[in-house]
C-alpha positions as a Python dict, from the first residue, in 0.01 Angstrom:
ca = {
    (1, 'X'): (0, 0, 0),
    (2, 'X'): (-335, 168, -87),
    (3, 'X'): (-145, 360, -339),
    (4, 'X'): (-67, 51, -448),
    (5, 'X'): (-394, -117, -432),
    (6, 'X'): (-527, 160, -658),
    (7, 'X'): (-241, 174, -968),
    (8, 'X'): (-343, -178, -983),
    (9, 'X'): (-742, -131, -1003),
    (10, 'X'): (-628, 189, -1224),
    (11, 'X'): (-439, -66, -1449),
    (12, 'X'): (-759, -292, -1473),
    (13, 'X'): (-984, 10, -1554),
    (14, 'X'): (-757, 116, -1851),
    (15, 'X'): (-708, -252, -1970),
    (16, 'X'): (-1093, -257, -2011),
    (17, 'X'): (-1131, 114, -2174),
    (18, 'X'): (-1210, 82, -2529),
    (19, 'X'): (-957, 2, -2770),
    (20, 'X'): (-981, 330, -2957),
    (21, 'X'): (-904, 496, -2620),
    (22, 'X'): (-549, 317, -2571),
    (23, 'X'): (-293, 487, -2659),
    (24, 'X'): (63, 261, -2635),
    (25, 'X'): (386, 354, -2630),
    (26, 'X'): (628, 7, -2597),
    (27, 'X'): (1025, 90, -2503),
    (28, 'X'): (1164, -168, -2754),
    (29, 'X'): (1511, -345, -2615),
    (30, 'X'): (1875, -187, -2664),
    (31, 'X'): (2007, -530, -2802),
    (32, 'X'): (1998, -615, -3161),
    (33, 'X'): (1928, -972, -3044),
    (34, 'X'): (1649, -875, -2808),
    (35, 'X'): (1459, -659, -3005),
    (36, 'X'): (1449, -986, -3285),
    (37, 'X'): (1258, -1177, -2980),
    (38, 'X'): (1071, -891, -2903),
    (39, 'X'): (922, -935, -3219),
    (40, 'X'): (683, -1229, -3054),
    (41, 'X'): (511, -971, -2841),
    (42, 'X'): (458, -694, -3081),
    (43, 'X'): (276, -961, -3273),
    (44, 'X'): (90, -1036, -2992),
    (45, 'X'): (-1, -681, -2892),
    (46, 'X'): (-85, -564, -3219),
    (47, 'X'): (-338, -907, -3269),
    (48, 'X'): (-496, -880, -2884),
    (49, 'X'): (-521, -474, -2947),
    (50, 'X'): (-613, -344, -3286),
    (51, 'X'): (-773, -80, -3210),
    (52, 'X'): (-498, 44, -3027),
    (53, 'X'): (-225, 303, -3109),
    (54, 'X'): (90, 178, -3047),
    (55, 'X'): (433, 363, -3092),
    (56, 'X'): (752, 171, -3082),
    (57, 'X'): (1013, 401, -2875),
    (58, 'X'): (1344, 355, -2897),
    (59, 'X'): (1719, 388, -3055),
    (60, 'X'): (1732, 474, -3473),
    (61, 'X'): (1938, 171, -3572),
    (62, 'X'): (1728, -114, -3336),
    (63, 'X'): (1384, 62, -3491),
    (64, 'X'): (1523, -16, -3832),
    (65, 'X'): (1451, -358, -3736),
    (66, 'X'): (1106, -327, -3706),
    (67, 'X'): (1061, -82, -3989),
    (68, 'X'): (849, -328, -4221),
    (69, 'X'): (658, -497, -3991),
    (70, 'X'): (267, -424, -3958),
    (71, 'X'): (268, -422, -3586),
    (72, 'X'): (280, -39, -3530),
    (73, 'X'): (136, 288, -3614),
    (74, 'X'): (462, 504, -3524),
    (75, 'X'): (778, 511, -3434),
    (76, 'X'): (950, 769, -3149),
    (77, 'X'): (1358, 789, -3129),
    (78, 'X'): (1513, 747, -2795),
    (79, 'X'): (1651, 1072, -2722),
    (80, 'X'): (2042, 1076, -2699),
    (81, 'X'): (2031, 1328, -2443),
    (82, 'X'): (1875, 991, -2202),
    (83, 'X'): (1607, 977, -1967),
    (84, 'X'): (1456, 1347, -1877),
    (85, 'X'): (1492, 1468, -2253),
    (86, 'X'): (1303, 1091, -2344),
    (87, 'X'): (1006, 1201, -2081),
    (88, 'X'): (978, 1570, -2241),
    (89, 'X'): (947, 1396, -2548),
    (90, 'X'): (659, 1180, -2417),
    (91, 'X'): (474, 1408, -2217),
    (92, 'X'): (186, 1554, -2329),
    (93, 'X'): (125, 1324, -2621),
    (94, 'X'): (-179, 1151, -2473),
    (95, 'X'): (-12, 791, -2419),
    (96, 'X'): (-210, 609, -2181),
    (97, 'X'): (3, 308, -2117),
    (98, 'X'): (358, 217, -2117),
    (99, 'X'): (527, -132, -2206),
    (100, 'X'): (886, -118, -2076),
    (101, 'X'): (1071, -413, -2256),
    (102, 'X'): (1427, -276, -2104),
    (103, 'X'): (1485, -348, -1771),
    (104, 'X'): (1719, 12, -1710),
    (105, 'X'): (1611, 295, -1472),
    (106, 'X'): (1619, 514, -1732),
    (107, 'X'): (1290, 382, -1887),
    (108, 'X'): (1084, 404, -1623),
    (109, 'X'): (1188, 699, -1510),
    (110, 'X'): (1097, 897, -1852),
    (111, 'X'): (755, 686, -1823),
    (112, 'X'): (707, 820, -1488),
    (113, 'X'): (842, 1143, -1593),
    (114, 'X'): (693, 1215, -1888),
    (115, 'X'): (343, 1157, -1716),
    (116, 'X'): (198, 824, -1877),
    (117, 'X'): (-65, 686, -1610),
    (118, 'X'): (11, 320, -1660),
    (119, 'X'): (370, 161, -1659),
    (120, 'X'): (424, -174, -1695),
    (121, 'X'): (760, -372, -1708),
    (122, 'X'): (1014, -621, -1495),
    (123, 'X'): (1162, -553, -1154),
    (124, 'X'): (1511, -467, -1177),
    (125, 'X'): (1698, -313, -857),
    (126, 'X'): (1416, -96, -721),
    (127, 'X'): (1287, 73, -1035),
    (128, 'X'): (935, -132, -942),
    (129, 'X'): (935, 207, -776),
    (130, 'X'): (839, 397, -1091),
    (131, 'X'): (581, 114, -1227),
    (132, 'X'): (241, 38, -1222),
    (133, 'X'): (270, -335, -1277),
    (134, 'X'): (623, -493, -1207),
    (135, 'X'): (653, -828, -1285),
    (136, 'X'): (939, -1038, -1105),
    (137, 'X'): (1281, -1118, -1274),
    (138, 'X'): (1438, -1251, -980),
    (139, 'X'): (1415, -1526, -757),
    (140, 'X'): (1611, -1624, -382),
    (141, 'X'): (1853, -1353, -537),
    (142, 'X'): (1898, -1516, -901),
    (143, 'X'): (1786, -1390, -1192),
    (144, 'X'): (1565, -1712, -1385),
    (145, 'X'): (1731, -1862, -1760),
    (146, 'X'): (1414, -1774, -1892),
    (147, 'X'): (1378, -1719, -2293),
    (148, 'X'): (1362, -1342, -2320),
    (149, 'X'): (1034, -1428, -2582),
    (150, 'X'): (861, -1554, -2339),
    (151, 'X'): (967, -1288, -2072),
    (152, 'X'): (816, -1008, -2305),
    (153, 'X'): (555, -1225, -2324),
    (154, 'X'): (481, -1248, -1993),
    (155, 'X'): (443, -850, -1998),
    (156, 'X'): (184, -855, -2271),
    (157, 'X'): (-14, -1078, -2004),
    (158, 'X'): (45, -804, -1783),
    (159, 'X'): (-123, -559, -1996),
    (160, 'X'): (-439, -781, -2022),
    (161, 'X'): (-373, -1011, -2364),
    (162, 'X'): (-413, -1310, -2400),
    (163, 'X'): (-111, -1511, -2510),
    (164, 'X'): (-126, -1869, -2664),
    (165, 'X'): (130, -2112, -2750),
    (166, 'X'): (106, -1967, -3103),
    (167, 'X'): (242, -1598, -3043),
    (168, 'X'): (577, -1782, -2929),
    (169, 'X'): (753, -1774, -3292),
    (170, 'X'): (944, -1482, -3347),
    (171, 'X'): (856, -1328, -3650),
    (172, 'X'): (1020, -1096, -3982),
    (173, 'X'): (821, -1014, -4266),
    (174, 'X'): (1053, -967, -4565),
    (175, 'X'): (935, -715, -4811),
    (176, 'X'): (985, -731, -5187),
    (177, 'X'): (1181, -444, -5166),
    (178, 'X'): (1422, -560, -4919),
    (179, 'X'): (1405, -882, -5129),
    (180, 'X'): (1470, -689, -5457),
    (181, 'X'): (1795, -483, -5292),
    (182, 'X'): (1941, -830, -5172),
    (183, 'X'): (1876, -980, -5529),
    (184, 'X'): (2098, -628, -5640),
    (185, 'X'): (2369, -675, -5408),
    (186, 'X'): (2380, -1047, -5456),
    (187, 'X'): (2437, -992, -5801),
    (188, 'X'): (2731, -770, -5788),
    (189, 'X'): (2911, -1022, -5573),
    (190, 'X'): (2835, -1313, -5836),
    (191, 'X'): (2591, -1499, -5569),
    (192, 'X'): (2279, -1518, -5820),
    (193, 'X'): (2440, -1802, -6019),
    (194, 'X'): (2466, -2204, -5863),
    (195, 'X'): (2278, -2299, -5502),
    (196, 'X'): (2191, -2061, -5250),
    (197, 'X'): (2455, -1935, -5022),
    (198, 'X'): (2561, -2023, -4642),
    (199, 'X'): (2576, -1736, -4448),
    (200, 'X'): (2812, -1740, -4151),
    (201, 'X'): (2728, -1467, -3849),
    (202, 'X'): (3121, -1434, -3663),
    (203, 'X'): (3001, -1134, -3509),
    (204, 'X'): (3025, -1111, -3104),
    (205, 'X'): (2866, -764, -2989),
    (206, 'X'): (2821, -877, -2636),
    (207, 'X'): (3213, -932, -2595),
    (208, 'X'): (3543, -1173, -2722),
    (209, 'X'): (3405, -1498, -2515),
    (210, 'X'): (3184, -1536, -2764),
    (211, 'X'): (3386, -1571, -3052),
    (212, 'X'): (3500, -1888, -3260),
    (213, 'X'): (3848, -1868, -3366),
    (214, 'X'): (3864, -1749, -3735),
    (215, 'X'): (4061, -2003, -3849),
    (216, 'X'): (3788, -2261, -3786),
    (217, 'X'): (3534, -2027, -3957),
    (218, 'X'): (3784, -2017, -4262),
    (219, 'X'): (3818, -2400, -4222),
    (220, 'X'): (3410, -2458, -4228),
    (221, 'X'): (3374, -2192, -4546),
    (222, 'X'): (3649, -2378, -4770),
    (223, 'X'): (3456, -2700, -4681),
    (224, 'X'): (3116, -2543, -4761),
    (225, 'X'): (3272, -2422, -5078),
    (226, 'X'): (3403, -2769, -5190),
    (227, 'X'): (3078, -2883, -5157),
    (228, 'X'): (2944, -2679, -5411),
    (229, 'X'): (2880, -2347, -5197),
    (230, 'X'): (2940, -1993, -5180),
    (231, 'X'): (2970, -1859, -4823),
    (232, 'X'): (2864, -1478, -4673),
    (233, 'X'): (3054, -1388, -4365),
    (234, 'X'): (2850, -1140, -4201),
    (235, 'X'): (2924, -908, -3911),
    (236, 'X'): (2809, -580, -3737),
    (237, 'X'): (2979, -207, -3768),
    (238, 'X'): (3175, -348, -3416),
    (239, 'X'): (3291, -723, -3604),
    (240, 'X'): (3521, -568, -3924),
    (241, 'X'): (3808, -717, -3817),
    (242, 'X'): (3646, -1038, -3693),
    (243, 'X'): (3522, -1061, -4119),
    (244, 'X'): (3804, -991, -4260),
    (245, 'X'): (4007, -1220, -4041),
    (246, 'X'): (3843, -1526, -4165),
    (247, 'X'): (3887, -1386, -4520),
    (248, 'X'): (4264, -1378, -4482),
    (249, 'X'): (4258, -1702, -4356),
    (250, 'X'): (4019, -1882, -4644),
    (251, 'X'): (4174, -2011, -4931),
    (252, 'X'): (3820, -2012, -5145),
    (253, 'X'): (3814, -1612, -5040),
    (254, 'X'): (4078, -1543, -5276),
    (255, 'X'): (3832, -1694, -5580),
    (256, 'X'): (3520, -1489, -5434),
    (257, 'X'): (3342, -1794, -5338),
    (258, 'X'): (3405, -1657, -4980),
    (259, 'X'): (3233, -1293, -4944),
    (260, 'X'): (3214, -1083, -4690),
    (261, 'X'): (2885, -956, -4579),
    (262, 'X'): (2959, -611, -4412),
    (263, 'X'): (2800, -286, -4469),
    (264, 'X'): (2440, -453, -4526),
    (265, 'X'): (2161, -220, -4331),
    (266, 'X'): (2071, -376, -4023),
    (267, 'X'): (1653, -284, -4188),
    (268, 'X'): (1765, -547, -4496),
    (269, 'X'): (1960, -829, -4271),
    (270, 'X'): (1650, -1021, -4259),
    (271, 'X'): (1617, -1037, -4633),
    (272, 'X'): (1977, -1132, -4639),
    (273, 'X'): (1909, -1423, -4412),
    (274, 'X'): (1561, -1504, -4598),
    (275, 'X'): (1781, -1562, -4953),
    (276, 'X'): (2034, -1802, -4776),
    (277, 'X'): (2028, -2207, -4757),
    (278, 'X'): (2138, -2177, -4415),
    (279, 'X'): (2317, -2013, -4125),
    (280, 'X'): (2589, -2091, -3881),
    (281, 'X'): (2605, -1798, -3637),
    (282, 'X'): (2769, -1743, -3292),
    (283, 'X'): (2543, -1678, -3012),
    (284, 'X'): (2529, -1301, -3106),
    (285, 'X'): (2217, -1101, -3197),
    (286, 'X'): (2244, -1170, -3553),
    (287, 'X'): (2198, -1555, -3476),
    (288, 'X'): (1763, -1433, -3439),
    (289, 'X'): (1741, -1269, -3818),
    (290, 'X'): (1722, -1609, -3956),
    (291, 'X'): (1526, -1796, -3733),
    (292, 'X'): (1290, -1533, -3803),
    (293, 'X'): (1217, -1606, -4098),
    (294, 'X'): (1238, -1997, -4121),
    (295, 'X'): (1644, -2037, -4244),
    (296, 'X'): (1796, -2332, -4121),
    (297, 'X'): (2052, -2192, -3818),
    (298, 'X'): (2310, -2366, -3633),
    (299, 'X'): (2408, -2193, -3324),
    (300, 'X'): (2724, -2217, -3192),
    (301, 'X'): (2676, -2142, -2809),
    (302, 'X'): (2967, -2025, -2557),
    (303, 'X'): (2944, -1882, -2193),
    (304, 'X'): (2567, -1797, -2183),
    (305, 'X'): (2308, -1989, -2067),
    (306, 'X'): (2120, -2082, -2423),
    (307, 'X'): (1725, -2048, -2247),
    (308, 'X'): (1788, -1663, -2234),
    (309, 'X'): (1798, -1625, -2601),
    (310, 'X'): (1588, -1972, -2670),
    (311, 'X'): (1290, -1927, -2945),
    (312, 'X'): (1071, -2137, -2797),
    (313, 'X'): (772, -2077, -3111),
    (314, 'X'): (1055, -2144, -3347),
    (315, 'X'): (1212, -2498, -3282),
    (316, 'X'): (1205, -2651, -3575),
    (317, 'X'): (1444, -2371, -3752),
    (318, 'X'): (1776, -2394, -3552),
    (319, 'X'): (2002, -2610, -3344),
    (320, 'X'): (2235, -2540, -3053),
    (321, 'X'): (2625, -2696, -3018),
    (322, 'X'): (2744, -2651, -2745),
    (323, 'X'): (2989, -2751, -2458),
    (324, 'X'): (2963, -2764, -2079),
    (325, 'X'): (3279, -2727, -1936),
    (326, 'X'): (3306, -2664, -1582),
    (327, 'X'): (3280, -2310, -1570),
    (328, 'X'): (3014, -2280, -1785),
    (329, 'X'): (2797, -2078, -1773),
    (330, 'X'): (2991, -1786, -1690),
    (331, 'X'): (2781, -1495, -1890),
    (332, 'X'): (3100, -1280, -1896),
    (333, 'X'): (3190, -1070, -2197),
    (334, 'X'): (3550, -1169, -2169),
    (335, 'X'): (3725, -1504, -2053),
    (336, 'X'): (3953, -1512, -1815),
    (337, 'X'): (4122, -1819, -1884),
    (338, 'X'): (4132, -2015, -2204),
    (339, 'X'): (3769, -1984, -2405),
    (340, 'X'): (3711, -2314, -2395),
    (341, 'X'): (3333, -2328, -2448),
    (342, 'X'): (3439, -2207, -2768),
    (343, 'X'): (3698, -2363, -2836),
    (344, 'X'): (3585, -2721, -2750),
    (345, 'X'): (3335, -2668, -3085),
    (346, 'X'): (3499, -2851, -3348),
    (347, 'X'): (3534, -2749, -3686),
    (348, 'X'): (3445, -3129, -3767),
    (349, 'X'): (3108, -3132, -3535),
    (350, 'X'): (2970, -2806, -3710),
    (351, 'X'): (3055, -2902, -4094),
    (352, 'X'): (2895, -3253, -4020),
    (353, 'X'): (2530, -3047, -3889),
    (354, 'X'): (2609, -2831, -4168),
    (355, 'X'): (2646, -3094, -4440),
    (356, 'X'): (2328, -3307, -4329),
    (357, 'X'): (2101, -3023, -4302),
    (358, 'X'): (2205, -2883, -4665),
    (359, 'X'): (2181, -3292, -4781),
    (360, 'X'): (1817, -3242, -4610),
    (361, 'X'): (1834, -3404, -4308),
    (362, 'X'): (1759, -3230, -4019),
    (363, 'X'): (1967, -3270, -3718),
    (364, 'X'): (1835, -3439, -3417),
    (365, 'X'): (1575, -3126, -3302),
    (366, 'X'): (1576, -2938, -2979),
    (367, 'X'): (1619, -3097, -2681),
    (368, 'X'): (1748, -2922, -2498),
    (369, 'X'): (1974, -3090, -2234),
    (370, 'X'): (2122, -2708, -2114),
    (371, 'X'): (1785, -2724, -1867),
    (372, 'X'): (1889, -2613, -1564),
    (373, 'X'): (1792, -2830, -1236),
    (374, 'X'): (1591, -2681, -930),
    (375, 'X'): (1787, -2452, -768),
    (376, 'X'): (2065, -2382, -1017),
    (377, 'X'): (2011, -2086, -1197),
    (378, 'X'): (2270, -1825, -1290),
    (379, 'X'): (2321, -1498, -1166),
    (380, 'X'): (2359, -1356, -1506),
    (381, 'X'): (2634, -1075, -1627),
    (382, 'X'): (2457, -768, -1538),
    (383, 'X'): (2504, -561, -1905),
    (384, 'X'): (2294, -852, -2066),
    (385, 'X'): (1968, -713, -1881),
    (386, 'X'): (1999, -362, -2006),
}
């Protein structure tokens, strides 16, 4: 307890040092999706703390996300090797502080490991051990549906910033370059002439329950198309087959007025999603690139709850369809019986959205009615907190 006691006054001490005397390392998330709303707090931290020097540590492809944004000085690679080779990596580099956005073991122990003095991150089976400042995830047992934004948010409280209702939006900056390679590969796909395109996201990374059939994507496309569209169907290295299913199945594909969207570098999706008149995505981590930078988004939402991956700052930019069917929400990668969160989306319900917000008028806002009640949270599917 005195141990304790004293971490915490040590924390307090080091949140008052001089600014030029900080020196930050933050673990970024392992989810494409999460590091998008992580985006929020690395605002935040670089605005609260610039004199600070802040290092964004973590995995090659999910640091290409962040790679034009102004809110760090470096950036370290997570070590493949895991944990002890991350903390040799660390240690002796003078980092004074340690922002743990994952909730794994494996984080804080290469914190602990590799020596930094303060450690601050969420409580996640015991590894509160290893911190400095642990801030609760769970409560009576159940983990809350809170917005991950506002969960990394919470942390940047935790390292002494001040957070205001502003530093909710999650947040891309789009560089001319990335703008300029877009405009290139736009233009060898014929997409530079007519309206700007609707970009579909059927990718799933998190598992199957979260796909739409493709034959309802192909359905939507043809319909975007005979209203005067051309339609990107975008998916990560893991979604190939999920593209080029609803390509077989669209009739406009065969015309190249249906394109498929693969290959682009996860560092460039943003741009992608900046260019396009709007986006229809599944609830995948692709559905946060253009939110992030103000594209209209429909969201269609399956087994998971929709306040863990809400944007709270961002509101105004997307809409959620979903349907509550009795098991929902399950959080489970796969379903076990007939996908019919999904499945209960109609093609219909989604072209109408689509279709009003392209005629420019916005659908009916974010209300919200997924809220859960007092004592009804989820225990979520363990792999989405890594």
């Amino acid at each position: 307890m005195a141990r304790a006691g004293a971490e915490r006054r040590a924390l307090a001490a080091g949140a008052r040092r001089p600014m030029s005397r900080m020196r930050l390392l933050v673990r970024i998330p392992n989810w494409v999706g999460d590091v998008v709303m992580a985006s929020a707090a690395l605002r935040t931290l670089r605005r609260r703390l610039p004199e600070a020097h802040i290092t964004l540590w973590g995995k090659p492809a999910l640091l290409a996300i962040l790679r034009d944004t102004p809110w760090y000085d470096e950036q370290l690679v997570w070590p493949e090797a895991g944990a002890i080779a991350a903390a040799r990596a660390v240690r002796g580099r003078g980092y004074t502080h340690a922002l743990l956005l994952t909730h794994s073991w494996s984080s804080a122990i290469a914190a602990w490991l590799g020596g930094i003095p303060q450690r601050i991150g969420h409580r996640n089976d015991g590894r509160e051990l290893l911190l400095t400042r642990a801030l609760p995830l769970e409560r009576r047992g159940r983990i809350r549906p809170v917005s991950a934004v506002l969960a990394y948010l919470a942390l940047c409280e935790a390292m002494g910033c001040r957070v205001e209702r502003s530093d909710r939006a999650i947040e891309l900056p789009v560089t001319e370059q990335a703008r300029a390679r877009t405009r290139a590969w736009d233009a060898e796909r014929g997409l530079l002439e007519g309206p700007a395109p609707v970009v579909c996201n059927v990718g799933a990374g998190f598992g199957r329950a979260k796909q739409w059939p493709a034959e309802r994507w192909a359905a939507l496309a043809d319909r975007l198309v005979a209203g005067g569209r051309r339609v990107v169907v975008y998916g990560g290295p893991k979604d190939r087959a999920a593209v080029e299913a609803v390509l077989a199945a669209s009739r406009a594909a065969a015309r190249g007025a249906v394109v498929a969207g693969l290959g682009v570098p996860i560092g460039d999706l943003a741009a992608h999603m900046a260019r396009a008149a709007l986006a229809i995505t599944t609830d995948s981590g692709g559905r946060h690139f253009p939110v992030a930078v103000g594209t209209p988004t429909i969201v269609l939402m399956g087994p998971n709850h929709p306040e863990l991956s809400e944007s709270p700052g961002n509101l105004e930019h997307y809409v959620v369809l979903l349907t509550r069917p009795p098991c929902w929400p399950c959080h489970l990668r796969e379903c076990p019986i007939d996908h019919r969160c999904m499945r209960e989306i109609e093609t219909e319900t989604v072209a109408r959205f689509a279709e009003g917000w392209l005629a420019g008028r916005r659908p009916f806002g974010h209300a919200a009615p997924w809220r859960t009640p007092p004592g009804r949270e989820h225990r979520l599917f363990r792999g989405a907190c890594t």
